[in-house]
N, CA and C of each residue as an Amber inpcrd file, in Angstrom:
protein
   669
-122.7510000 235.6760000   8.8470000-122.0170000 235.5090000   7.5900000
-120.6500000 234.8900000   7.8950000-120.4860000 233.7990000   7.2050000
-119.3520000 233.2860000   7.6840000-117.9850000 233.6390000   6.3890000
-116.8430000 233.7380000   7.6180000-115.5010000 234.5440000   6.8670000
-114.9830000 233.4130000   5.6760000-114.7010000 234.2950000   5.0050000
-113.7500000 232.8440000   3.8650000-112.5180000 232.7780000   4.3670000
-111.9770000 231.2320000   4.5590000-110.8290000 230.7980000   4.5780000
-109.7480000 231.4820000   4.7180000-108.9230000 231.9720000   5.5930000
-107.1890000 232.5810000   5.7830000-106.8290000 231.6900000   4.6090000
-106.0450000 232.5520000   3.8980000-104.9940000 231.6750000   3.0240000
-104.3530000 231.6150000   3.6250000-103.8520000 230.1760000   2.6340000
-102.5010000 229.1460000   3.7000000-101.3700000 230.0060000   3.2970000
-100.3500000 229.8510000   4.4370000 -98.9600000 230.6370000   4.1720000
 -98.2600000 229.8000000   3.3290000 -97.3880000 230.0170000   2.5490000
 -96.5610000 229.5710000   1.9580000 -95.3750000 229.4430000   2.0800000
 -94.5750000 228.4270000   2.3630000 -93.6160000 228.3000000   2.7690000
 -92.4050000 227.8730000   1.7740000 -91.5750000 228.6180000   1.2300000
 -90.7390000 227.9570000   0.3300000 -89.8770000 226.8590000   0.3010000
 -90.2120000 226.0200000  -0.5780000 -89.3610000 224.7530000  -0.1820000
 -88.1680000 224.9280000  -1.0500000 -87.3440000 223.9470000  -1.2750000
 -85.9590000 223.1180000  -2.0110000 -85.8390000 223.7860000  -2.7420000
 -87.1690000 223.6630000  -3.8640000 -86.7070000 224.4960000  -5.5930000
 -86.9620000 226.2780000  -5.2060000 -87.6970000 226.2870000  -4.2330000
 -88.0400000 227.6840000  -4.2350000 -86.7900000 228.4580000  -3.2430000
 -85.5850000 227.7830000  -2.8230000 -85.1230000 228.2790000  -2.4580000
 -83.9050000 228.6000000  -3.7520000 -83.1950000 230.5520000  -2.5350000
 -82.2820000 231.6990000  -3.7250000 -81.2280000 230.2430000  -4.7060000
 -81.3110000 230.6100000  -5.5840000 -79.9070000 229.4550000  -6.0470000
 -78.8640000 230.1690000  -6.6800000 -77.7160000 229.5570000  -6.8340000
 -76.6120000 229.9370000  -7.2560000 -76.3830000 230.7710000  -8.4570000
 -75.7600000 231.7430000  -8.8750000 -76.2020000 232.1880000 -10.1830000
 -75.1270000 231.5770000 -10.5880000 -75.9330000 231.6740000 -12.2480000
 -75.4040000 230.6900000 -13.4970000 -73.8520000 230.8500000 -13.3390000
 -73.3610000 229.8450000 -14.1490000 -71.8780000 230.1380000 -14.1830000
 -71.7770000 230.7350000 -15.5960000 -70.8140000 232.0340000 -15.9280000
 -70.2460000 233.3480000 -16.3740000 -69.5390000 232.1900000 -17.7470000
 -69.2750000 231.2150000 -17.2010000 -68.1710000 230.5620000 -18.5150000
 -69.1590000 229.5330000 -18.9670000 -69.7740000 229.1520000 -20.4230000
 -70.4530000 228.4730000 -20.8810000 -69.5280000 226.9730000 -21.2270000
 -69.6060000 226.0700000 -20.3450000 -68.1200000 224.9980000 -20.8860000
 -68.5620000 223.8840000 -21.8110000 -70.1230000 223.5170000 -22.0640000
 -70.7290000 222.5410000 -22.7750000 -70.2100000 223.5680000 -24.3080000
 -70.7880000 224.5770000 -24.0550000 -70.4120000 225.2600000 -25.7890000
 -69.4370000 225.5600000 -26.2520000 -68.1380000 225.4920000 -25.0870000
 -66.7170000 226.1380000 -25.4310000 -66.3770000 224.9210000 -25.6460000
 -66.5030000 223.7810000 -25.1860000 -66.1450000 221.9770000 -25.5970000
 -66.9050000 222.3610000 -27.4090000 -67.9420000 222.4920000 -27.2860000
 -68.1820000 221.9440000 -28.6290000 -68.0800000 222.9400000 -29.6820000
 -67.7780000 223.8490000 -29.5620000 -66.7590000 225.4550000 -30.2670000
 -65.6960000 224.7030000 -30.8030000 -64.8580000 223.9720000 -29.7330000
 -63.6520000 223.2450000 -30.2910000 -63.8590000 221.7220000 -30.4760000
 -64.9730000 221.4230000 -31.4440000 -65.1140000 219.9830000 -32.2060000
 -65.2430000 218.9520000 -31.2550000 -65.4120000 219.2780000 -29.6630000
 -65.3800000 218.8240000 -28.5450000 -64.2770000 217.8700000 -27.8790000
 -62.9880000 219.0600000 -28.0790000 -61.9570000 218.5840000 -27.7660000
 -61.6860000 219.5990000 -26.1240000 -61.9570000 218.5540000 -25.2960000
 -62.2640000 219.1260000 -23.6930000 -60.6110000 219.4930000 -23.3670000
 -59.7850000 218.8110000 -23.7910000 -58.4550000 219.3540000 -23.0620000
 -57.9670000 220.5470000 -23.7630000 -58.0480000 220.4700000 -24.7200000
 -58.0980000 221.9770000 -25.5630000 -58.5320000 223.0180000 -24.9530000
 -59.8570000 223.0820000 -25.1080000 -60.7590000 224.0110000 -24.4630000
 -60.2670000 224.2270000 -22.8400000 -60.1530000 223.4000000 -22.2250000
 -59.0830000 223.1040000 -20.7090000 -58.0490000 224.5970000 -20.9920000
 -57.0520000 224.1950000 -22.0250000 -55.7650000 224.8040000 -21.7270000
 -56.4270000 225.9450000 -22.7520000 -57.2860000 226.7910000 -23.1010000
 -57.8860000 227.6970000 -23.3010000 -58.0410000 228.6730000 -22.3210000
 -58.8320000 227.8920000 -21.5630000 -59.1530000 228.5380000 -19.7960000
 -57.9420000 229.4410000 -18.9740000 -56.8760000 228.1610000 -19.2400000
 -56.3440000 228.4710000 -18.6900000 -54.8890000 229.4750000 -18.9570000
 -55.2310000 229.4420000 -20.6230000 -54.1490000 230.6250000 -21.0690000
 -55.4160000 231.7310000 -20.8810000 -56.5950000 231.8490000 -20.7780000
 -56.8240000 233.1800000 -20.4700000 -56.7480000 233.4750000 -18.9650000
 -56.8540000 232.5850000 -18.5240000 -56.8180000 232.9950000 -17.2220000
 -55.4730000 233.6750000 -16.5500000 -54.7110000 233.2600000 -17.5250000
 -52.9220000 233.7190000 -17.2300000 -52.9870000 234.7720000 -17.8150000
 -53.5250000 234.6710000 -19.6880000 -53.0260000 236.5200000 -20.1210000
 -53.5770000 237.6110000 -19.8350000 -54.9230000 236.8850000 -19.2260000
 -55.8450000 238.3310000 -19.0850000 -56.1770000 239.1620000 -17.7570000
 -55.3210000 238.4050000 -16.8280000 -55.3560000 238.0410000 -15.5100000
 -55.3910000 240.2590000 -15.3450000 -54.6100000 241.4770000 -16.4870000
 -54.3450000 242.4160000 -16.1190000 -54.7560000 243.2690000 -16.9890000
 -55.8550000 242.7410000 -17.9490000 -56.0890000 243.1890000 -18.9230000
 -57.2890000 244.4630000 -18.8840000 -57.6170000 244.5000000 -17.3310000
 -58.2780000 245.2540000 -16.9000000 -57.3520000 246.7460000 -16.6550000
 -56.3460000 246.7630000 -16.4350000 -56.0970000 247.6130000 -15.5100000
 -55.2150000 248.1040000 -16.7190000 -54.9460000 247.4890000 -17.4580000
 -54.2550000 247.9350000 -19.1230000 -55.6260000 248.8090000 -19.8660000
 -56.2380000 248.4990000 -20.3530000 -57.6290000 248.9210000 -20.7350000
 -57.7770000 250.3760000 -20.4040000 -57.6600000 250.4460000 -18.7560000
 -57.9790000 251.3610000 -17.6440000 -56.7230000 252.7690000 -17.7760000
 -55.3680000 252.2940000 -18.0760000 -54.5520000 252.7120000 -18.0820000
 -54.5460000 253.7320000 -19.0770000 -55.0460000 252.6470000 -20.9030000
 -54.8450000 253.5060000 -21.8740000 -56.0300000 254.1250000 -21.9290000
 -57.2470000 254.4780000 -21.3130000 -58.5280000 255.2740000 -21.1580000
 -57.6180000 256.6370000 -20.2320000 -56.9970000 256.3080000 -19.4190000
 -56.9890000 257.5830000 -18.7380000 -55.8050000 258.4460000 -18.6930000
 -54.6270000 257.6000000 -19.3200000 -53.8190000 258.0270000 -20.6450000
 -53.9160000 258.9180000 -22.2320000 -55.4460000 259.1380000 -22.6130000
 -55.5290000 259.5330000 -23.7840000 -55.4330000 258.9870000 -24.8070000
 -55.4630000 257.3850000 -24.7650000 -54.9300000 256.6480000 -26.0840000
 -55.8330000 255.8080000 -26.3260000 -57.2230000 256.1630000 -26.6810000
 -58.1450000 255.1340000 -27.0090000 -58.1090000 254.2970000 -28.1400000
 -57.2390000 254.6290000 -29.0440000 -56.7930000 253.5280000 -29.8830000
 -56.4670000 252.4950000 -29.2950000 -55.3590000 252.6390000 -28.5470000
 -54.4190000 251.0450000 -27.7150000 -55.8540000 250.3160000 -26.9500000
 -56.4490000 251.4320000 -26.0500000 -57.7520000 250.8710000 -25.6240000
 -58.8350000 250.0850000 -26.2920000 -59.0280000 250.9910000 -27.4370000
 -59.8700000 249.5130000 -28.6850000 -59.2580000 248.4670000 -28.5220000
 -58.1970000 248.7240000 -29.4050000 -57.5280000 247.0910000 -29.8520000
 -57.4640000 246.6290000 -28.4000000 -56.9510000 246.9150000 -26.8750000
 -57.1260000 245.8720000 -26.2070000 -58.3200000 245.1250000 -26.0230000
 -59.4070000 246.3320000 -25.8220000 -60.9220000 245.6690000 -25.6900000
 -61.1110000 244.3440000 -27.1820000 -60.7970000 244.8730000 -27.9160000
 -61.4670000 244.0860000 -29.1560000 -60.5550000 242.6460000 -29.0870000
 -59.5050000 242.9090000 -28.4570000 -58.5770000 241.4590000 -28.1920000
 -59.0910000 240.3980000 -27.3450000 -59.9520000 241.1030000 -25.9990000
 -60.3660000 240.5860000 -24.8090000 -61.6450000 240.0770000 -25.4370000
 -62.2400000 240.8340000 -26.5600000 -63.5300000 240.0290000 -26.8200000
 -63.3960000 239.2970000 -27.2300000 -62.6030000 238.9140000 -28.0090000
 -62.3570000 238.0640000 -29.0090000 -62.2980000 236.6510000 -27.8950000
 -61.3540000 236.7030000 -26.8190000 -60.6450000 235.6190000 -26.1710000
 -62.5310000 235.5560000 -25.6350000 -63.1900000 236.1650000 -24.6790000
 -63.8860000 236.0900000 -24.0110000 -65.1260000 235.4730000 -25.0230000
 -64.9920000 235.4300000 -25.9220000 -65.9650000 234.6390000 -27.1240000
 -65.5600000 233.5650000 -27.0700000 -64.1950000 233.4310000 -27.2080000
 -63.5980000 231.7270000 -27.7840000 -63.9090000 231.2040000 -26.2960000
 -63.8190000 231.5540000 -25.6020000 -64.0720000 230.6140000 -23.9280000
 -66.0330000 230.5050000 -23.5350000 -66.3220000 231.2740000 -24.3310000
 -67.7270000 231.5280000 -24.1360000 -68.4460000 231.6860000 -22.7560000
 -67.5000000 232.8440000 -23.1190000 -67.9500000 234.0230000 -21.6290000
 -68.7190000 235.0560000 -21.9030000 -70.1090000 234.8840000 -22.2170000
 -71.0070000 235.8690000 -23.0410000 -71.1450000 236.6520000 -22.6080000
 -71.2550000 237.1230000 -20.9820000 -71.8840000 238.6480000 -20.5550000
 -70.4510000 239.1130000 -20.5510000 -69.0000000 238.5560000 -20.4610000
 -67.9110000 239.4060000 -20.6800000 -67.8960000 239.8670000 -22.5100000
 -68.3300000 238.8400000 -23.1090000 -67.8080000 239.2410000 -24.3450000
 -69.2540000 240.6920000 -24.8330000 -70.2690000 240.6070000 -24.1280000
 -71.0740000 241.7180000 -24.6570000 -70.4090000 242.7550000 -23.8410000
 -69.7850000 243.0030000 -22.6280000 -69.5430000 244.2350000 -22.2450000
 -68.1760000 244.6890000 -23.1530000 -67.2580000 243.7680000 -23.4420000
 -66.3470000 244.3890000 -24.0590000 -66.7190000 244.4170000 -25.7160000
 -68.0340000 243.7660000 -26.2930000 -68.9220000 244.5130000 -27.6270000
 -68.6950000 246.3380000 -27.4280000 -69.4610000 246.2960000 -26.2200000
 -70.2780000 247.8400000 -26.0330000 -69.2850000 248.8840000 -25.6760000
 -68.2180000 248.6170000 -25.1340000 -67.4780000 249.4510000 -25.1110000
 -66.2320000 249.9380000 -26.0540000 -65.9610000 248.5700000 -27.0860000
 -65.4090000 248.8130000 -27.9730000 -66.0690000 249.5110000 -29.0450000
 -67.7540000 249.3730000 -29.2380000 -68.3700000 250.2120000 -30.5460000
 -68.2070000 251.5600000 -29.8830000 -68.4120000 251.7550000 -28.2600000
 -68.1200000 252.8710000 -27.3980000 -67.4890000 253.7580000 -28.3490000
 -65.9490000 253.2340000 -28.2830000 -64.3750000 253.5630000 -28.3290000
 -64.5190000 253.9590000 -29.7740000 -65.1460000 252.7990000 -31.0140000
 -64.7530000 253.3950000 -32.1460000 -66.1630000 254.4600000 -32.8740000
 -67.0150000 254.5670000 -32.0940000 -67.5810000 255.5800000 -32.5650000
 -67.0900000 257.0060000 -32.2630000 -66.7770000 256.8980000 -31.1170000
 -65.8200000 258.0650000 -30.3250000 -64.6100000 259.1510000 -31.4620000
 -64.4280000 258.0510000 -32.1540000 -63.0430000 258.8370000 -33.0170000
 -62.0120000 258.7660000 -32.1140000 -60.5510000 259.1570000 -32.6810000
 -59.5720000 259.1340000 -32.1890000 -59.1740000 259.8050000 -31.1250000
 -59.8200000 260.6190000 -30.2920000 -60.0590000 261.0920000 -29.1770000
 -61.1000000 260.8470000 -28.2880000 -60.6550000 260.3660000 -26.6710000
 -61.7350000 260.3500000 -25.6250000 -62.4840000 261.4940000 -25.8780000
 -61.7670000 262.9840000 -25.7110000 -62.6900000 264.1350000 -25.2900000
 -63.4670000 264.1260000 -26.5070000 -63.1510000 263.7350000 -27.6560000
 -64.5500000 263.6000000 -28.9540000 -65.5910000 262.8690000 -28.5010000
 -65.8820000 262.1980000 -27.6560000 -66.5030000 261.1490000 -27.4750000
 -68.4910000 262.1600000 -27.0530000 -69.0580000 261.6200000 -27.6030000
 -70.6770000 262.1340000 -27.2500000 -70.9450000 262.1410000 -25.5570000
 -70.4270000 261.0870000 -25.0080000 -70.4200000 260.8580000 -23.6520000
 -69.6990000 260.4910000 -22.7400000 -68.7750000 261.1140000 -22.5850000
 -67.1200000 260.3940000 -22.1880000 -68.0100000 259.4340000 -20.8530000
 -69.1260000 260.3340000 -20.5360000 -69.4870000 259.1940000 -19.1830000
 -69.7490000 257.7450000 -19.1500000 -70.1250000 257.5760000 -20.4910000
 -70.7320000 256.7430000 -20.9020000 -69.6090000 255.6070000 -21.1500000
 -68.4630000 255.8530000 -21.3170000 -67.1550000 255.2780000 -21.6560000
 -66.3960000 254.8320000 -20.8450000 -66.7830000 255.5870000 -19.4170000
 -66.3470000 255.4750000 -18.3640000 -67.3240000 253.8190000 -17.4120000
 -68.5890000 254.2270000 -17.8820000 -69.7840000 253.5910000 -17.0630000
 -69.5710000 252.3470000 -17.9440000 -69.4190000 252.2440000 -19.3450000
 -69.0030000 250.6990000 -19.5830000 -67.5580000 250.0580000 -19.4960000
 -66.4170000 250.8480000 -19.2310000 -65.4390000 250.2800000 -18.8480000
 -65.5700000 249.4670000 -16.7730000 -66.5640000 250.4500000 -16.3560000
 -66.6790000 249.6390000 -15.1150000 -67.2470000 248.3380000 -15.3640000
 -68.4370000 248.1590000 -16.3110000 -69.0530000 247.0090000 -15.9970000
 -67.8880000 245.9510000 -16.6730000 -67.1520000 246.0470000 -17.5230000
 -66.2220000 245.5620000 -18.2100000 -65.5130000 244.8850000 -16.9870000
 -64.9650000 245.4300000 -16.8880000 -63.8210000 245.8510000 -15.4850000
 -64.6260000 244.1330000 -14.6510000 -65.4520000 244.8040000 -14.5430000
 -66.2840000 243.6340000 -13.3810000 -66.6760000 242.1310000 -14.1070000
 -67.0480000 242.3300000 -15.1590000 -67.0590000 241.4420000 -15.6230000
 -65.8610000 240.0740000 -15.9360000 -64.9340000 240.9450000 -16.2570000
 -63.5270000 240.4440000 -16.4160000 -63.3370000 239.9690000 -14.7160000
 -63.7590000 240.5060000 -13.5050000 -63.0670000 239.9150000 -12.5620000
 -64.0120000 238.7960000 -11.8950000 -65.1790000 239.1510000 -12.7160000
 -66.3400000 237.8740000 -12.0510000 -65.4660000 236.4860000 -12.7090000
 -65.3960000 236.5780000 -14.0030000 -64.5730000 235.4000000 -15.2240000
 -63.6090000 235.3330000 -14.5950000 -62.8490000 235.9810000 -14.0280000
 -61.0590000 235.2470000 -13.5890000 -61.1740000 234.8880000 -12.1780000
 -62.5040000 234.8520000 -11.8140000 -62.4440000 234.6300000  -9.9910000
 -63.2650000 232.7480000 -10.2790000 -64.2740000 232.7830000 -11.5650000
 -64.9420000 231.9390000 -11.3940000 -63.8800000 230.6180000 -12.0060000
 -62.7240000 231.1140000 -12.9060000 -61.9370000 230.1070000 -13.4930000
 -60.7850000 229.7250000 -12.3130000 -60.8200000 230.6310000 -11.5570000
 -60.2020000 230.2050000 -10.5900000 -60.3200000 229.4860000  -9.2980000
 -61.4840000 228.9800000  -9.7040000 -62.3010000 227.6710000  -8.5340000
 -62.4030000 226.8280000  -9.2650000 -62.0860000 227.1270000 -10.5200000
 -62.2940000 225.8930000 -11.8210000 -61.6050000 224.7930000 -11.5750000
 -62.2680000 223.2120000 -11.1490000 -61.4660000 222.2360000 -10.9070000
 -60.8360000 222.0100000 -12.1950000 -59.7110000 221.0920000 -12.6290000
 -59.0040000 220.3080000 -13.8410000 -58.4790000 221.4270000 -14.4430000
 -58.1010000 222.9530000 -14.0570000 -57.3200000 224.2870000 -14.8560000
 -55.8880000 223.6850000 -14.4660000 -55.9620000 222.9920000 -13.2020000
 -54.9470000 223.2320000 -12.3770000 -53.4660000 222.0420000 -13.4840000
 -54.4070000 221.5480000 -13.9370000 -53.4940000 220.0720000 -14.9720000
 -53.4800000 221.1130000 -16.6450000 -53.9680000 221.8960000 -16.9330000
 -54.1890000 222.3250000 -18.3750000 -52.9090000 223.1200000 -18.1300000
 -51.5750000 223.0920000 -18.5350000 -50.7160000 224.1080000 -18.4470000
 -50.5460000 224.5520000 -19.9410000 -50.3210000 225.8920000 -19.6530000
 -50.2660000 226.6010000 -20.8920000 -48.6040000 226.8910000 -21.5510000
 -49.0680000 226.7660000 -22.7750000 -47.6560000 226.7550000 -23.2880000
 -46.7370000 227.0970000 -23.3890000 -45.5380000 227.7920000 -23.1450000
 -44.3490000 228.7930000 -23.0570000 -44.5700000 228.9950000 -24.8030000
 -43.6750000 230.2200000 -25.0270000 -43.2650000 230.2380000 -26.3770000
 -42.4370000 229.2760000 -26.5370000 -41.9710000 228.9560000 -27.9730000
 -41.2270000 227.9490000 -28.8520000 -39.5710000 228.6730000 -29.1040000
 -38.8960000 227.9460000 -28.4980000 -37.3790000 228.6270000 -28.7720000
 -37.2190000 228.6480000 -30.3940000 -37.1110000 227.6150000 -31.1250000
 -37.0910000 227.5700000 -32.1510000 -37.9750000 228.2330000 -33.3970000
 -37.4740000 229.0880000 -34.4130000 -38.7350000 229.6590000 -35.1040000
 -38.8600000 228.5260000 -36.5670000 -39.9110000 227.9960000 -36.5120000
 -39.8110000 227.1360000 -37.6090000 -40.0750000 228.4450000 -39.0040000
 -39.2050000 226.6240000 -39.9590000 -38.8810000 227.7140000 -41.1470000
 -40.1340000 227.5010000 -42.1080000 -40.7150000 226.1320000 -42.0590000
 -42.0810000 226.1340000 -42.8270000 -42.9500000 226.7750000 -42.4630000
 -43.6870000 227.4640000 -43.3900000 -45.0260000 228.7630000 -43.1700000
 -46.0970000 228.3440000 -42.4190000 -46.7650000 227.0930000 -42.2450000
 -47.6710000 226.3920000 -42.1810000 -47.0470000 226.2490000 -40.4160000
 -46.1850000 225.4160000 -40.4600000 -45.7290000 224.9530000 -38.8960000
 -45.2560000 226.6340000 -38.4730000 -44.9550000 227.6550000 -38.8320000
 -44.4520000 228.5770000 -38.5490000 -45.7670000 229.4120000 -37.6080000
 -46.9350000 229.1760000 -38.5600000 -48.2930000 229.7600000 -38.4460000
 -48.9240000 228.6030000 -37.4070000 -48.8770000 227.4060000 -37.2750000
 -49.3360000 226.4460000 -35.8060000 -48.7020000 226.9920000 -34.6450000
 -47.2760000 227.1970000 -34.5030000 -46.4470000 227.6980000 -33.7250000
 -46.6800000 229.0870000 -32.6110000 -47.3480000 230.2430000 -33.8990000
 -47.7560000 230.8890000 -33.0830000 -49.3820000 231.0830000 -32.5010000
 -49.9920000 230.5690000 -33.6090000 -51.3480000 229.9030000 -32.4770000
 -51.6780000 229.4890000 -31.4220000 -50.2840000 228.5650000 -31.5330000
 -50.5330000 227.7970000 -29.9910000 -49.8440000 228.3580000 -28.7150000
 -49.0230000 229.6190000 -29.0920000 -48.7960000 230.1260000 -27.9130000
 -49.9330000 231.6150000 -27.9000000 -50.5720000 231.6420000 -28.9590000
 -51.3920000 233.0880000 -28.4340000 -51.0690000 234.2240000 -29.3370000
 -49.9950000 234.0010000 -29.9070000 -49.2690000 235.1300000 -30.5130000
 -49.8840000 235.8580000 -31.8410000 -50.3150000 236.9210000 -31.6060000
 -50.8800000 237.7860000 -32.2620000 -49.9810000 238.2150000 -33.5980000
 -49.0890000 237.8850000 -34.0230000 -48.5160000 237.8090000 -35.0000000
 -49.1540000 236.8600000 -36.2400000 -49.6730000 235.9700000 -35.5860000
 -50.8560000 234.9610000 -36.3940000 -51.8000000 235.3050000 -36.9360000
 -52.5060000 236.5840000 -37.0120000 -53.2530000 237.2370000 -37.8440000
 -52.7780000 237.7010000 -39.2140000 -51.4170000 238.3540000 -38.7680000
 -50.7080000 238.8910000 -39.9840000 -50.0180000 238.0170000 -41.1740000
 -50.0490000 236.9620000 -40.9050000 -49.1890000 235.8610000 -41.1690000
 -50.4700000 234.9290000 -41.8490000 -51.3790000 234.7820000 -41.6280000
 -52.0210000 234.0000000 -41.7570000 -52.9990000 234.8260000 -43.0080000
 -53.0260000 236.1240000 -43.4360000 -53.7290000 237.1520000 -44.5710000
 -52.6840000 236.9210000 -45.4860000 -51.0700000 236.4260000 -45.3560000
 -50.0760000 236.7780000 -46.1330000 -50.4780000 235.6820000 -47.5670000
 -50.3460000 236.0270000 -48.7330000 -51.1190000 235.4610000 -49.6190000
 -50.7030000 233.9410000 -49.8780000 -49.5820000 233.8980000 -49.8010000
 -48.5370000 231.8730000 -49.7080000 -49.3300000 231.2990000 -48.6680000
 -49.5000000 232.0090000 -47.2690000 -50.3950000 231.0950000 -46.4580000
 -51.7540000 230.7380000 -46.6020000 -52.2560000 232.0390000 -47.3560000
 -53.6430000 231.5710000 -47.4290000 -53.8180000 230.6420000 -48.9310000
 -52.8220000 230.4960000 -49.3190000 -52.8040000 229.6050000 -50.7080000
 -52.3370000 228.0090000 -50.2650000 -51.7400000 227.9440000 -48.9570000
 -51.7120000 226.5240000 -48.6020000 -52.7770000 226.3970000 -47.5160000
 -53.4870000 227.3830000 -46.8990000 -54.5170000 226.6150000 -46.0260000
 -55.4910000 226.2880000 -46.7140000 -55.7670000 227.0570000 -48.1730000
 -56.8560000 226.5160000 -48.6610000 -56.7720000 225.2580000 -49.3430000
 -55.4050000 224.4900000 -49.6740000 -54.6570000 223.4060000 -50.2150000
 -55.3000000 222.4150000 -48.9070000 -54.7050000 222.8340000 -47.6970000
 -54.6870000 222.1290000 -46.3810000 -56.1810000 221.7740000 -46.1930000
 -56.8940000 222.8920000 -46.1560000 -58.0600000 222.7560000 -45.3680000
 -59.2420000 222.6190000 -46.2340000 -59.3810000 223.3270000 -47.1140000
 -60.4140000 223.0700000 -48.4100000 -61.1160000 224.3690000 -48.1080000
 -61.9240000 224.6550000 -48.9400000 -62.5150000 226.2820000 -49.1330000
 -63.5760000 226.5140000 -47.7510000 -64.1060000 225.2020000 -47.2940000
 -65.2250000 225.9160000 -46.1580000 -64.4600000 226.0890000 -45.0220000
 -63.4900000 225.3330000 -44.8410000 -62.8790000 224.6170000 -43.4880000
 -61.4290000 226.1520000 -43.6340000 -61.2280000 226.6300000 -44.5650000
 -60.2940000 228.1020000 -44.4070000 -61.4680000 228.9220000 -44.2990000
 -62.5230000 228.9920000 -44.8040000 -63.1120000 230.1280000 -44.3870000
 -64.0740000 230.3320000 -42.6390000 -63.9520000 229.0950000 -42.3100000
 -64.0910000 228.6450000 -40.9040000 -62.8150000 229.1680000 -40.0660000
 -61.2290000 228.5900000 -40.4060000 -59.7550000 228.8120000 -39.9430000
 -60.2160000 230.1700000 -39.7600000 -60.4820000 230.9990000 -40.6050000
 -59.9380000 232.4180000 -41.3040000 -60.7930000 233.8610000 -40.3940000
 -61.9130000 233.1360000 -40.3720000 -62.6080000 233.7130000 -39.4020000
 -62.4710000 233.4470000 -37.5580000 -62.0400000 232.5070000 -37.6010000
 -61.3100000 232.0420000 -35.8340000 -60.5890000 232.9660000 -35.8540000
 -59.1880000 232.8500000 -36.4420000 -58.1430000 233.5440000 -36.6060000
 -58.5130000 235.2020000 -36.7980000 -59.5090000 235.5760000 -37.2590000
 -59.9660000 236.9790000 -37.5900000 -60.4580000 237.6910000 -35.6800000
 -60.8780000 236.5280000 -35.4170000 -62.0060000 237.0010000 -34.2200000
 -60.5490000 236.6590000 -32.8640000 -59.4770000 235.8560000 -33.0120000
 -58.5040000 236.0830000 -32.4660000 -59.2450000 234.6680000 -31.6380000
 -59.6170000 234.1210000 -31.9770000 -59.9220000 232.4570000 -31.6150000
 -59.0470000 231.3350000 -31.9920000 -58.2120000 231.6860000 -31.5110000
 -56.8360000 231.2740000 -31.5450000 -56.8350000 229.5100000 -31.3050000
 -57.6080000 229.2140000 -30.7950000 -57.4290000 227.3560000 -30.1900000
 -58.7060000 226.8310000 -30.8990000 -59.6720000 227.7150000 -32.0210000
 -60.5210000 226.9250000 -32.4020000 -59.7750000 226.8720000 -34.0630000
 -58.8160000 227.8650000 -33.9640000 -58.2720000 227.6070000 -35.8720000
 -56.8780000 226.6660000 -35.2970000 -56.3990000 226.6800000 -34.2920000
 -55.7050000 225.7840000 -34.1670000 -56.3730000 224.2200000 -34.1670000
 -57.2910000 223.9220000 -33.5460000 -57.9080000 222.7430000 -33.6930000
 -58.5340000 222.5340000 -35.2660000 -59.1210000 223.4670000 -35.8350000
 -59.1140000 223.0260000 -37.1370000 -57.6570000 222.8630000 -38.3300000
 -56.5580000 223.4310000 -38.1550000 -55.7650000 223.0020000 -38.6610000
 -54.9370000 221.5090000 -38.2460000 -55.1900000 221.4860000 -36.8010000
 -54.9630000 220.1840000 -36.0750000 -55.7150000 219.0580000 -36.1990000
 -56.6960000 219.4870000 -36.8210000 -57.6760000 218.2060000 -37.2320000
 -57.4930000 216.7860000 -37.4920000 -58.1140000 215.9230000 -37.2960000
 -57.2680000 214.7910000 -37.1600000 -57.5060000 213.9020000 -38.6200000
 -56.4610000 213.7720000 -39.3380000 -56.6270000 213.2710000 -40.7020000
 -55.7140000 214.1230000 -41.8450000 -55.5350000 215.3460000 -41.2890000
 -55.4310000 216.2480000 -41.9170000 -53.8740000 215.6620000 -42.4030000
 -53.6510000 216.4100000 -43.6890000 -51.6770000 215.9390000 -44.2990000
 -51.1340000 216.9450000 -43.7600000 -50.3340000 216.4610000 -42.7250000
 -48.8010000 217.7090000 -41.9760000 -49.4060000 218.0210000 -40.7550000
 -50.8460000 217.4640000 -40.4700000 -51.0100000 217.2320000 -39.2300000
 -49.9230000 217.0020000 -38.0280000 -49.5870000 218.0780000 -37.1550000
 -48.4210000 217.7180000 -36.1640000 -49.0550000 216.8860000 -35.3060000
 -47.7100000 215.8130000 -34.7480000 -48.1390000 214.6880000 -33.6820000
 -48.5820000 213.4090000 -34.0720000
C-alpha cells in the first residue's frame, strides 16, 4: 500500500510575513473631516500633541483625588479632540470611561465597579500614549506650529468667537450658545452649515467649526 504524499511545508513569504500595525491616527479622514484642508488638519496634530501631551496623568490625578466630575469633563474633552484627529481606538476608550464616570454619580465610591473605572482608565492611559508616541514620528508636525493665544481681545463677536477657536479655547462653547452669536452664525453660515458649526463646536472640534466658518467665500471671512 503505498503512503500518500508528505505535505509540502509551507513557507511564509513577503505578504505572509508579521506587518506593522495600523496606524492609531486615521489622516485620509481627519484631511477630509476638515473639507480636506491638510495644513489645518497638520496644525490639529499638532496642537494635540502639545495640549494633551499630560492629559493622562490629569485624568489620573482627579480619579484618585475624589473628583470624578473634573475627571468626566477631562475625559469628555480628550474625546472630543481624539475624534476631531480621528484617533478612533483613543476616542472609544475615552467613550467608555466617560459613560464609566457618568453613570457612577458624583462619587467614585458610588460607582458599581470602582474596578472597572480603574481597568478603563488604564487602557485610556495607553491609548493616549500609543497617539502621542505615533504623532511624534509624524513627519511635516515638525512645520505645523501651533498658535499662541491672541494678545488682543477682539471686540466683534464673530472675530471674538474665530479667535478663540483657533487657539483651543474652551470659552468657545459658551460664547458660541450666547443667543447674538448664534443669530449671526446662522446669518453667516445658513441653517445646515450652523447646525454642522454647532455641533463641531458642541463635540469640542474646534478646527473643523473653525474651517467652516473660515470657509472660503464666506462675508468676514478672515485673510
Amino acid at each position: 500500500m503505498e503512503k500518500p504524499p508528505a505535505a509540502a511545508s509551507v513557507v511564509p513569504g513577503p505578504a505572509a510575513a508579521v506587518q506593522a500595525p495600523a496606524p492609531l491616527v486615521d489622516v485620509d479622514a481627519g484631511v477630509e473631516r476638515l473639507m480636506g484642508n491638510r495644513q489645518v488638519y497638520l496644525r490639529a496634530l499638532a496642537r494635540f500633541r502639545h495640549d494633551y501631551r499630560s492629559a493622562g496623568a490629569a485624568i489620573g490625578t482627579a480619579l484618585e483625588t475624589g473628583n470624578p466630575t473634573l475627571a468626566q469633563r477631562l475625559v469628555h474633552t480628550l474625546k472630543g479632540a481624539a475624534g476631531m484627529i480621528e484617533a478612533r481606538s483613543l476616542h472609544a476608550a475615552a467613550l467608555a470611561l466617560e459613560t464609566a464616570l457618568r453613570t457612577g454619580g458624583p462619587q467614585v465610591t458610588s460607582l458599581a465597579d470602582p474596578a472597572q473605572v480603574d481597568a478603563l482608565f488604564v487602557r485610556l492611559d495607553a491609548e493616549l500614549a500609543h497617539v502621542l508616541r505615533e504623532l511624534d514620528g509624524m513627519a511635516g508636525l515638525a512645520d505645523a506650529v501651533v498658535a499662541p493665544p491672541r494678545p488682543a481681545r477682539p471686540t466683534n463677536l464673530l472675530e471674538r468667537l474665530r479667535a478663540l477657536l483657533d487657539i483651543g479655547d474652551g470659552e468657545a462653547v459658551d460664547l458660541a450658545e450666547q443667543a447674538q452669536a448664534q443669530d449671526e452664525l446662522i446669518v453667516l453660515l445658513g441653517e445646515s452649515d450652523y447646525r454642522s458649526f454647532s455641533a463641531a463646536v458642541g463635540e469640542f472640534d474646534f478646527e473643523r467649526a473653525l474651517a467652516l466658518l473660515d470657509r472660503p467665500g464666506r462675508a468676514g471671512t478672515a485673510g
